[in-house]
N, C-alpha and C positions, 0 to 999 in steps of 0.2 A: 701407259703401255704403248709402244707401237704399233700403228698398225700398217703392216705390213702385205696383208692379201681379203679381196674380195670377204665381206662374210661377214655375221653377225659378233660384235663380240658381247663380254658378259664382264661387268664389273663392277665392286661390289665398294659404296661410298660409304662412308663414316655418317653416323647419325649426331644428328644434332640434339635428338632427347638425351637426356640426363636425370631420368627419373629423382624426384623428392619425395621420400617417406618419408610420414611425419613419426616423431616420436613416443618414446610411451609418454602418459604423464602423472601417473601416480607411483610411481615408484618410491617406495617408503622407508628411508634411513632411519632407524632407533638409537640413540644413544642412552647408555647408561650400563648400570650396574646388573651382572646375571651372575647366577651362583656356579657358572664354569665357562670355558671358553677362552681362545687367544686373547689376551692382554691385547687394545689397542688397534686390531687388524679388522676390517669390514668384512664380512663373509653374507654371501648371498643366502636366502632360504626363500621359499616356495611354500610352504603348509608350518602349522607350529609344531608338527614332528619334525618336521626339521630344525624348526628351535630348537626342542628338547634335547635332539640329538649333538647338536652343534653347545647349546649352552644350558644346559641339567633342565629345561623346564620352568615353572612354576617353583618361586621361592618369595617367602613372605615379606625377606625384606630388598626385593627386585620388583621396585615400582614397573620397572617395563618390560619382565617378563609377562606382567600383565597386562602390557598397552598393547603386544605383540600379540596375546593370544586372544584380545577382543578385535586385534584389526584382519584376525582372520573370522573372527564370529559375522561380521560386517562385508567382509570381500573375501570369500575361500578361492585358496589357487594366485593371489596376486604374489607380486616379485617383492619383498625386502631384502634390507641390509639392516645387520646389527652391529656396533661398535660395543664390547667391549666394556667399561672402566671401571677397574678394580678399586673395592674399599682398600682403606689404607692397611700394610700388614707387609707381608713377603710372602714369596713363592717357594713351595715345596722342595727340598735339595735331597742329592745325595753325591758323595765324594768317593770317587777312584785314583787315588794314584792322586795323579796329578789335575785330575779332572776333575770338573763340579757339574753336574748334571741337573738345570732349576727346571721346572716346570712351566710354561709359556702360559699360564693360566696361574697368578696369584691366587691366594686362599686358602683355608682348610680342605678346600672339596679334594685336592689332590692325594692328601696323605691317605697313604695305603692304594691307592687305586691306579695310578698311573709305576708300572714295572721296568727298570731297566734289566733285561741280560747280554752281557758280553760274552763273546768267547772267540775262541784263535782257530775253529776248525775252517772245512773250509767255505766258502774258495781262497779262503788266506792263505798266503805262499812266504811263508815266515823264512823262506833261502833269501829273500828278494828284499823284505823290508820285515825285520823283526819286529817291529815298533805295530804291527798289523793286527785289525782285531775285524771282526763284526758285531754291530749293535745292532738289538732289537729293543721297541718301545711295545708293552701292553696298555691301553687303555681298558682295564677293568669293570668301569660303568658300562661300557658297552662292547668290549670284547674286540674293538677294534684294534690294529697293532701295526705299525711301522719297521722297515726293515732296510739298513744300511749297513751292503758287505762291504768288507776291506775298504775300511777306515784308518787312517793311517795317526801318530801322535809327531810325527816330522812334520812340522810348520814350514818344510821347504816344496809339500807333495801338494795336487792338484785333488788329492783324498786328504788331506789335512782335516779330522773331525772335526773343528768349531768349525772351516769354513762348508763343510758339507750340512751340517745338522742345521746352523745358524741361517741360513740360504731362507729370505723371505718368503721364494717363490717357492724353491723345490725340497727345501730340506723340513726339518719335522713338526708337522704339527703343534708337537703334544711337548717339547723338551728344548732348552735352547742350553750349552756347554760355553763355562767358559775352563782356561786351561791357566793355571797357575806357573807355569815349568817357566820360567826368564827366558828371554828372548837371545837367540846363541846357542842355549843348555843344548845337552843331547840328551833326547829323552831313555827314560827306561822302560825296556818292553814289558809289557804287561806279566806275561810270565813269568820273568823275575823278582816281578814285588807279591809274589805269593797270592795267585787273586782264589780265592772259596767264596762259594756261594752258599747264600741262606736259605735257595726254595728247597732242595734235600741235603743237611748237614748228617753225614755218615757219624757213627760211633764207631766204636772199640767191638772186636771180635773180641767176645769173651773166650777162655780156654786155649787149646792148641791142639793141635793134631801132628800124629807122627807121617813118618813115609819119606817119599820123594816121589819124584816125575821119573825115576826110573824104571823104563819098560819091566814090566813082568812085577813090579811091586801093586799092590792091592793097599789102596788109602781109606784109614779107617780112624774115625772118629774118637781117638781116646783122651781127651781130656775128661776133666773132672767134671766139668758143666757142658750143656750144649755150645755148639756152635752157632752165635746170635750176634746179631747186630740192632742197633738204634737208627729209625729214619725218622726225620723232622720235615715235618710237612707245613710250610706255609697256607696257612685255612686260606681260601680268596674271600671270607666275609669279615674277617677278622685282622687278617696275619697276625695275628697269634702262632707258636708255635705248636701243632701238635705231634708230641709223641709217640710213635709209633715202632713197637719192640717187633722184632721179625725173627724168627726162628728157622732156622736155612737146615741143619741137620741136627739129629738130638745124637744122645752121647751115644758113644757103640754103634752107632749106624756107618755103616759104611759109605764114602766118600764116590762120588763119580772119579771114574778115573779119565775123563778130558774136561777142557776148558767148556766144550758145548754141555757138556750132561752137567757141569757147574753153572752154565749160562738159564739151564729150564731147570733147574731147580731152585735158582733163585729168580726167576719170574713167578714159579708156581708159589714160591714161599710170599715174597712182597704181594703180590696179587691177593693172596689167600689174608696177609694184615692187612691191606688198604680196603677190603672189598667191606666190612661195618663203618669204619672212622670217617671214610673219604669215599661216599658213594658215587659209582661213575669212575675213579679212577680206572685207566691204562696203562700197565705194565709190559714194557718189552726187554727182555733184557738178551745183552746179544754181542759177540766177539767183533773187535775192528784193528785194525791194525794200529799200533801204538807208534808218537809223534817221536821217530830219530833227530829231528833237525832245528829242536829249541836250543842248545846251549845251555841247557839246566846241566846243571852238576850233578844231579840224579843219575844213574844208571836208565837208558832206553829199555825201553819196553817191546819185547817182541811184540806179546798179544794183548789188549787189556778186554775187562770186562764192562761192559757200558748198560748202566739201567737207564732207561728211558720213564718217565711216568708223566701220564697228561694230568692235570685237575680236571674238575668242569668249572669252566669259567676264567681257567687261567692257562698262560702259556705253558710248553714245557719245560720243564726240572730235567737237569739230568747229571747223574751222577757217575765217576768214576770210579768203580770199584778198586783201581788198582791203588790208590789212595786211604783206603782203607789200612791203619794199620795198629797191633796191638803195641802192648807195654814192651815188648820184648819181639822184633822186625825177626830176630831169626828162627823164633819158634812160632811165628804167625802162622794162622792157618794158610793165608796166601800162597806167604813163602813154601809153604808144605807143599802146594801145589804147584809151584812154579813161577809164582808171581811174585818180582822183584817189589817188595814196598816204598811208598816215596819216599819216607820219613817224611811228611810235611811237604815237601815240595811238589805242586800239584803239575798234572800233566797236561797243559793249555789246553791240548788240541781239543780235550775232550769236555776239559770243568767248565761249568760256566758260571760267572758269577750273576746274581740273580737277587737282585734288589728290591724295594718297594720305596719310593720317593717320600721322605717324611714318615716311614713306616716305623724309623727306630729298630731295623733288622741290623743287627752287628754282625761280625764276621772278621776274624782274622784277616788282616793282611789285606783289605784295600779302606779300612778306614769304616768307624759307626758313623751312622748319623743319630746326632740327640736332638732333643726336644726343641733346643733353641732356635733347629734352623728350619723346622717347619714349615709349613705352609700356615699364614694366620691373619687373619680379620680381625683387626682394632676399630672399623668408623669408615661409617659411608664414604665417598667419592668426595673429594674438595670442588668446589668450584673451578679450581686453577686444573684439575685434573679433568672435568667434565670438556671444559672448553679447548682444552690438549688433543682431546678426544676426536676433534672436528679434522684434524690431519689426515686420520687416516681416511676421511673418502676422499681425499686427493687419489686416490688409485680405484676410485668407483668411476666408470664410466659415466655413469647419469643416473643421477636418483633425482625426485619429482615435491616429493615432504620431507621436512623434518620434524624428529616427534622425539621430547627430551622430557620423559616425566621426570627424571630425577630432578629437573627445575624447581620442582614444586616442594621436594619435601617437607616434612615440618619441622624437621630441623635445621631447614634451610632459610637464612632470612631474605627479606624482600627484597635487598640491596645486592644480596649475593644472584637471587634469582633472576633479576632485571638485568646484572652483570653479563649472565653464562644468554639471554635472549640477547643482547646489544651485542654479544660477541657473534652470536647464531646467525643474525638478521644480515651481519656483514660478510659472513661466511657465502652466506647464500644468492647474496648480487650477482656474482661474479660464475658464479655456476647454475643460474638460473634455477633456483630452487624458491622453493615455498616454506616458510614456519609455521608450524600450529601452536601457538602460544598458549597452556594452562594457566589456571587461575591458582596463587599461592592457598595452599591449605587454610590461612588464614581469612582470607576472603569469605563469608560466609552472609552476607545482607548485601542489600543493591546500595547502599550508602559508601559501604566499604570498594564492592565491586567500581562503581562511579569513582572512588578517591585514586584505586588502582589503576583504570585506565587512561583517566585524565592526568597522572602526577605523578604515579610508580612506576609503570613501566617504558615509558618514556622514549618507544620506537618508532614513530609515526613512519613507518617506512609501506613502501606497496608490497615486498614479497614476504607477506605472512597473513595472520588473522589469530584473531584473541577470542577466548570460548569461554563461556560460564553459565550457570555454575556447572561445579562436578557433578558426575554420577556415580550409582550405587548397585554396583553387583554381586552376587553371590561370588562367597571364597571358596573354591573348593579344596582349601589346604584348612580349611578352619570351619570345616562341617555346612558349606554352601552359606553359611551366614553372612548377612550385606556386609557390604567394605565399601568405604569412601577411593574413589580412583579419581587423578588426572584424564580430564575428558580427550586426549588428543590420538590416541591411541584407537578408540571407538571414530571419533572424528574422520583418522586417516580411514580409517575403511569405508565409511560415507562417501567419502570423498573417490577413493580409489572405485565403490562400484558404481557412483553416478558414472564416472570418466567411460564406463564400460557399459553402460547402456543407453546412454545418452549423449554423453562427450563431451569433453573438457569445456565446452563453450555453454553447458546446465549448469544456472548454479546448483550446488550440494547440498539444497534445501529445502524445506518445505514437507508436506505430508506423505510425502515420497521415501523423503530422505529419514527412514526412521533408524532409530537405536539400536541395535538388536543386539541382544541378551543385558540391556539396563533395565533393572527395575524399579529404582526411580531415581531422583534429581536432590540433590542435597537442599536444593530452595526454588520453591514453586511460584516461580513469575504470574503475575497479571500480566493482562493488556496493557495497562498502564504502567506498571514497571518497565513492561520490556520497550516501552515506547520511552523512558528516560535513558535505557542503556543503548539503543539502536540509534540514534544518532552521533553516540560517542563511539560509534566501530564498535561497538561491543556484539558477537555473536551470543545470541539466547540461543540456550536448550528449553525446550516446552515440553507441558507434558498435554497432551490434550486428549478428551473421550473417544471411544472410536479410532485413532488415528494411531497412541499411545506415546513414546517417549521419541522426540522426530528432535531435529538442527533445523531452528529456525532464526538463523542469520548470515548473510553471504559476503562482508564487508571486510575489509582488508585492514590492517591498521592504519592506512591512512583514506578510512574511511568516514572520518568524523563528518559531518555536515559544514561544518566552519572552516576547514581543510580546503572544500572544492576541488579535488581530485581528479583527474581523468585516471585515473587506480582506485576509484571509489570501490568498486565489485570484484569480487572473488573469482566472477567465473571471467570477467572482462584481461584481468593481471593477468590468469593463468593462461589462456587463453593467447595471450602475449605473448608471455613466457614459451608455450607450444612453438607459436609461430617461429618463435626466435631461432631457436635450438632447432627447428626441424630444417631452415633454411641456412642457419649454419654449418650443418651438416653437410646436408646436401647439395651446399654450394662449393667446396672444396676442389674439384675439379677445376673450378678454375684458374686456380693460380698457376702463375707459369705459361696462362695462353696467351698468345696476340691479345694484344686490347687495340679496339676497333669495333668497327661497326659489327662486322659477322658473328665477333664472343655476345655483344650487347644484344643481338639478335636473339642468339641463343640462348640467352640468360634470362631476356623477356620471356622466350618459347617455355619455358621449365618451371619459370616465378608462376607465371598464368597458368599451367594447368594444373599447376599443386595446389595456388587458390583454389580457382575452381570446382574443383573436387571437393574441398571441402564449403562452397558456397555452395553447394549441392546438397549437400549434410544438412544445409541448415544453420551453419555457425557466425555465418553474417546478417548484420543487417541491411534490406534491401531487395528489390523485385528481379533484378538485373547484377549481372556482372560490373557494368557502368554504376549502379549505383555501393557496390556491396566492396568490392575493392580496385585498387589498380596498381599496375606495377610499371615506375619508370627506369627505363636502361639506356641513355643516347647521349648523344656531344653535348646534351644542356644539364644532364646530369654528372658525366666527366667530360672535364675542358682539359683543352692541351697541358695544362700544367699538372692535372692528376697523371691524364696517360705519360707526362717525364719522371715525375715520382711514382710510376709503376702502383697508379691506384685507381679502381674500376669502384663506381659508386652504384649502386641501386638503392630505388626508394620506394618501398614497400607500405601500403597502407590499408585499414579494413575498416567497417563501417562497424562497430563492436554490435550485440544484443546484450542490451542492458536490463536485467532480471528485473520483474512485474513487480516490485518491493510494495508498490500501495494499489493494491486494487480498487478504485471508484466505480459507486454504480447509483447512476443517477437514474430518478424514479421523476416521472409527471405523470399526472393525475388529470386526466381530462375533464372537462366540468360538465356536465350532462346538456345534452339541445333539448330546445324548447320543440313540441311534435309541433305542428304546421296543420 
């Protein structure tokens, strides 16, 4: 700024800190098979209610619904991600028109439980785009439900329904659409393919009644039988149909004479049948103004009559009375009244069709679905499908474990399981992650365990660690009785609450590091056993008095002693790994600035005092900052030729703490003085 007159000025200069937080580093990815959930997509959780709610909970044959729900027994409150992958089978369908509505969660668990209803009310503007509907999705396990207006079936609209519903990010949860109609076709609006709904299928007025709507006439109920109709209630624990007969006026009674005293007498009536069958129902029924502007060949409707009815537990049903019609349109009771019948032809604005995916609910005129095209489970996860799996945390920010019981199954062979780890181990370089590698069900002696680690699994790589033997905890789907589990699920929570009370640079071991909710170990190590496994990388589970079931090993796979590793240690790699990603991060800022002396300045200023901070902590080894790490940034680390290829080098180093794995404690014994 210039300056111009006598006087102090004030000006405010650009800082050269650039703060570096470090990262989390237990953030824990699950892959495998759950009994619900998106097909394939990573979804965060916090507690295993949030499992449950995201992927059904606890199911006996979802290895890692139970790796999930003992990594929160071990660390409550920490951050996962679950993948997804579906046994082999298909996902739940139902067909509209021209539409196929699947369920984004293959399996059984769908049929009957996830609901579609369409309808053309509004804010559909069926002057502007016929082809207009609105869709709603019910999720029934949990009452949750999705809502997409003015949805459009023109593949030329920016509301085009597969691209709205299909939207990874914004569209739906619970349903993905594909749309059959040929590419060109004009589509046909929903209202003209006749759409009826299954949650209230109306019946036949029995009988007729005389009169008319003309002033000064009195409507009086003279048929032979009452005046009755049939409603058909979708159960929400069943769908199943139930029947329900309703009785509106008996014979010789005399009729309301307007549309309103016909509107509360059949609230009072439907009310008065649902209030045994269907406890909880809500009955409204009530005049709206009837849809001029579909192009049905029907006769418009001045007024129609609209029942509304809630379930518990399920969306709204609702049905169009003016739809209602007998064997004979012009002695209908309706007609008597005023109400032009559709014949069949339903009135959009108001019907809605009202499906269950896989439920086998029929219906005139938008198409049954049968049994074939279900939702259905044939056979675990393939191997090719598990390691598929791994794509989707390409869209996870950062996760810290990875935990794949399904590895293990037993009907998984060793080759296949070593397969989906060698795919794991490569996954995970590159995104700085960690593997917790399970021991195959087979695995059951230290003979076996020894042949596995040295020959079968065959990843001597630094970002992971191998665990054995399994443990044994109560089923609570199978009356609390023990069940053999994949130890890595128990593991990541070890691991995730060391990070959080001691920090990434503890190893996750030792009498600290205990099991919690294992009540015991499939095979009870010696000293000496576990002294043949710990030098081949192999982590021990121990059980020992006082202390009870703890992790006691901290070696990485390319832990073996013959190896000679500088990735010999678990907490040394991870530790690494922290550093890496947290100075990755937080060096971003600089690209794009002058390289020169004053960025290398500043790049030291911000390396230094993130070390720092944590040589404070404790996670170096060393008395001093000179000893524990240092950070170089100047002309001998980039020469003139980096700064013309536009590249700034820093060289980052730390003095690791290498975990106390053998305690020595030497004893002398002084030999007694002669007295004097």
């Amino acid at each position: 700024m210039p300056y111009t007159y006598p006087g102090v000025y004030v000006q405010e200069l650009p800082s050269p800190v650039h703060t570096i937080t470090g990262v989390a580093t237990s953030i824990t990815a699950f892959v495998g098979y759950t009994p619900q959930g998106i097909d394939g997509q990573a979804q965060t959780i916090f507690s295993f209610g949030d499992f449950q709610r995201l992927y059904g909970g606890l199911a006996t044959d979802s290895a890692v619904s139970y790796a999930v729900a003992q990594f929160y027994q071990n660390a409550p409150g920490a951050q996962a991600y679950v993948v997804r992958v579906p046994k082999a089978g298909g996902a739940a369908k139902v067909t509209f028109g021209t539409l196929t509505f699947m369920s984004r969660s293959s399996g059984a668990w769908a049929n009957g439980n996830l609901l579609i209803d369409i309808d053309q009310g509004a804010p559909v503007d069926l002057t502007a785009d016929e082809t207009a509907f609105n869709l709603t999705v019910t999720n029934l396990v949990d009452g949750s439900s999705e809502s997409f207006p003015s949805l459009s079936l023109d593949n030329s609209q920016l509301n085009y329904v597969a691209t709205v519903i299909n939207d990874q990010d914004n569209g739906s949860q619970f349903v993905q659409v594909a749309d059959s109609l040929a590419a060109g076709s004009t589509p046909t609006p929903l209202h003209a393919t006749g759409i009826t709904g299954s949650g209230i299928t109306p019946g036949s007025f029995l009988g007729t009644a005389s009169g008319t709507t003309t002033p000064g006439n009195t409507l009086t109920n003279t048929a032979k039988e009452d005046l009755a109709f049939q409603l058909e209630i979708s159960n929400p624990a069943s769908f199943q149909g139930l029947p329900v007969a309703v009785t509106v006026f008996n014979k010789g009674d005399p009729l309301p004479q307007s549309l309103t005293g016909i509107a509360s007498a059949l609230q009072r009536a439907i009310s008065a049948a649902l209030a045994q069958p269907v406890p909880g129902a809500s009955v409204t029924v009530s005049l709206t103004a009837a849809n001029t502007a579909t192009g049905n060949a029907a006769p418009a409707y001045g007024q129609a009559l609209r029942v509304n009815v809630t379930l518990p537990g399920a969306p709204d049903a609702v049905l169009d009375i003016a739809e209602i019609s007998g064997s004979s349109p012009s002695a209908d009771a309706l007609s008597a009244l005023g109400l032009t019948p559709s014949s069949g032809t339903p009135n959009p604005n108001f019907n809605v069709a009202h499906y269950a995916l896989g439920s086998g609910n029929g219906g005139s005129g938008w198409g049954d679905e049968s049994a074939t095209v279900k939702g259905t489970e044939t056979g675990p996860p393939a191997p090719g499908d598990l390691t598929a799996a791994f794509s989707a945390l390409d869209k996870v920010d950062l996760f810290n474990l990875l935990s794949i019981p399904d590895a293990t199954r037993n009907d998984m062979s060793a080759s296949d399981s070593a397969g989906i780890y060698s795919e794991a181990i490569a996954y995970c370089g590159p995104r700085r992650a960690f593997l917790l590698v399970d021991p195959p069900a087979t695995v059951t002696t230290v003979s076996a365990a020894i042949d596995w680690i040295s020959n079968t699994l065959g990843i001597p790589q630094p970002n992971g660690a191998a665990f054995w033997p399994s443990v044994r905890l109560p089923d609570p789907l199978n009356n609390y009785a023990l069940r053999t589990f994949a130890p890595s699920g128990v593991v990541a929570g070890v691991y995730a609450a060391t990070d959080g009370s001691r920090g990434v640079w503890k190893a996750p071991a030792g009498i600290n590091a205990t099991l919690n909710g294992v009540q015991s170990l499939t095979y009870q190590l010696t000293n000496d056993e576990n002294g043949e496994l710990n030098p081949l990388g192999l982590n021990c589970l121990r059980s020992f008095p006082v202390y009870g079931r703890v992790l006691w090993g901290a070696r990485t796979l390319q832990g073996a002693d013959a190896l000679a590793s500088q990735w010999k240690y678990v907490p040394v790699r991870r530790l690494a790994l922290f550093l890496e990603e947290s100075l990755y991060r937080g060096l971003q800022w600089v690209v794009f600035e002058p390289n020169g002396a004053p960025l290398w300045a500043s790049i030291r200023l911000n390396v230094e005092s993130f070390m720092q901070t944590y040589f404070l902590k404790g996670a170096f080894a060393g008395t001093t900052p000179d000893q524990a790490y240092f950070v170089k940034c100047d002309s001998e680390t980039t020469t003139p030729a980096d700064i013309d290829n536009g590249i700034v080098n820093i060289l980052v180093g730390f003095a690791p703490l290498e975990p106390a794995e053998f305690v020595v404690i030497q004893i002398e014994q002084l030999t007694g003085q002669a007295s004097s």
